[in-house]
N, C-alpha and C positions, 0 to 999 in steps of 0.2 A: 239362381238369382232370386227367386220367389221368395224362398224361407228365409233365404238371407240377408238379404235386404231387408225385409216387413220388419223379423225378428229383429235385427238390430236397431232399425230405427223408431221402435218400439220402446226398446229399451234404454234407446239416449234422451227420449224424450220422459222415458220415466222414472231416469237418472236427472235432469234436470229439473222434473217437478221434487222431486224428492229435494236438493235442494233450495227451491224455496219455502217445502214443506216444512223443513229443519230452521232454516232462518226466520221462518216467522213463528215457528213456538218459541223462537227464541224470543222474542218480543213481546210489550205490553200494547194494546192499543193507541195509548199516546206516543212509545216510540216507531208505530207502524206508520203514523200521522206527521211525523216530525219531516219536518222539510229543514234544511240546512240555509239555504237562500232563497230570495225572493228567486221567481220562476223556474225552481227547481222542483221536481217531482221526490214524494214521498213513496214509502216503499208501496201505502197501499195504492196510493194512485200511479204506479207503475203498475202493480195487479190489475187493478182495473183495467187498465190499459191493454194488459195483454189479454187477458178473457174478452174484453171488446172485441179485439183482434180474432182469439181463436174462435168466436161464435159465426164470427162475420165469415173466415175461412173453413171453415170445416162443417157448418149445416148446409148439406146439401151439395156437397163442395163438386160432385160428379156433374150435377146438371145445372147449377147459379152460378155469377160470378165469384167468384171469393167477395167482392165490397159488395157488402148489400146495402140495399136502399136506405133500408132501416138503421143502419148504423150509424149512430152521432158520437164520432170519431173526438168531437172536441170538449165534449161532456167528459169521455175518460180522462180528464187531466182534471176536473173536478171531482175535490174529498167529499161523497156522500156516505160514506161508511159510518157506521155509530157505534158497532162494535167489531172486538178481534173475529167471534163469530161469525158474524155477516162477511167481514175478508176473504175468512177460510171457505166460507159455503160457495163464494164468489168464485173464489181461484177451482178450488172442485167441478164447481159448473163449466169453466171453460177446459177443464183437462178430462172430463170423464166424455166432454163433448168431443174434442181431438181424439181420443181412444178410440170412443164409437164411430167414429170416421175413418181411420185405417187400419183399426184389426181385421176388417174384413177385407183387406185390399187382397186384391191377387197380382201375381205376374202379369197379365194379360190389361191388368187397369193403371201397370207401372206409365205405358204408355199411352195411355192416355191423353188428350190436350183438354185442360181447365181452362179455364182464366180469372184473373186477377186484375180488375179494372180493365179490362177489355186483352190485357196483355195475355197469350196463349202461354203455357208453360205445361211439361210432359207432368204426372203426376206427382211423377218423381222429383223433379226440378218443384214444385210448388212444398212438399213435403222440409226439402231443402233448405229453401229459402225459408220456411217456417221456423226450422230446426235453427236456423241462423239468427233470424230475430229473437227466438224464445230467451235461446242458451244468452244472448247479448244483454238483455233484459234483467233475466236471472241473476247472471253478471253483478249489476245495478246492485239489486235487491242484497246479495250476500256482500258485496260492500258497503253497503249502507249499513247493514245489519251487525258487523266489523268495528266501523265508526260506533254505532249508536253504544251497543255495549261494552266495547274496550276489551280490558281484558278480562271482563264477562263472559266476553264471546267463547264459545264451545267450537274449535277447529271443525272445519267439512269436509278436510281434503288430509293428506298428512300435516302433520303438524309443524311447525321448526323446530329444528333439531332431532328429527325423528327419522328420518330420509333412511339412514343407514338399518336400523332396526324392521322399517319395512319393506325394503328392499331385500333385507335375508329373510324376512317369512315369505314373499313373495316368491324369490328365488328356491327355498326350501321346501314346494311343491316340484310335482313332475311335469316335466312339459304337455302344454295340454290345448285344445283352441276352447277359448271360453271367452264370454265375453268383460271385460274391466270390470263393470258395474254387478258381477254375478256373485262377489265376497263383498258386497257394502249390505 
């Protein structure tokens, strides 16, 4: 359970930064800024969002609540970004901070009890629930990033009309346990 677990969900989250690593070189900084509707979030004030998130959960995350004090949850919905640069260093800062926080996890800290605004959850279950909002987020971010460019947009996933071509290279390896994200 140790290696396997950590390993894997190591790797989903670093399949989902990779994702919006990809969607946002797709972008210029005005279409990172672009909001569609009044009260609707931009892709980088979704970033924001989530690095607010990941800093607030993951510094210290064994011995503090996941909400820290310091955290002005309603500031991330404000665009203070001035460049694509500044996004990217942003979004790095909250994912190289999520790394540092559970590469070193062990079995024995799966179970764990954290908390999260007072609410207790097992390591594991906090990791979870993390992996749930990130991937949801990201979500966001590579539809927006869909909309913005059209059919500028550079496929993330198979393509349409492709299904069948990568289904036989897929298939045209040997059965094997490995993880999805290990041929991207």
């Amino acid at each position: 359970m140790d290696h396997s677990y950590v390993t894997s969900i190591i790797k989903q989250f670093e399949y989902y930064k990779s994702l919006g690593d990809k969607t946002i070189n797709q972008l210029s900084i005005e279409e990172l800024k672009q909001e569609f509707i009044a009260e609707s979030n931009s892709i980088s004030i979704i970033v924001k969002h989530i690095v607010g998130n990941m800093l607030s959960r993951w510094i210290n995350f064994l011995t503090e609540d996941g909400e820290k004090e310091w955290r002005d949850r309603d500031n991330e919905f404000k665009d203070t970004f001035k460049s694509k640069e500044e996004v990217l260093n942003y979004w790095n800062k909250g994912w190289n901070c999520l790394f540092e926080a559970i590469k070193p996890l062990t079995h024995k800290d799966l179970e764990r009890i954290i908390y999260i605004r007072n609410q207790g959850h097992t390591v594991t279950e906090a990791i979870n629930r993390q992996l749930a909002h990130y991937s949801y987020h990201i979500g966001q971010l590579v539809f927006l990033g869909k909309l913005l460019k059209g059919n500028d947009w550079v496929s993330l996933s198979i393509p349409k009309g492709k299904s069948s071509s990568y289904n036989q290279e897929k298939f045209s390896k040997e059965k094997g346990r490995r993880h999805f994200t290990d041929d991207l």
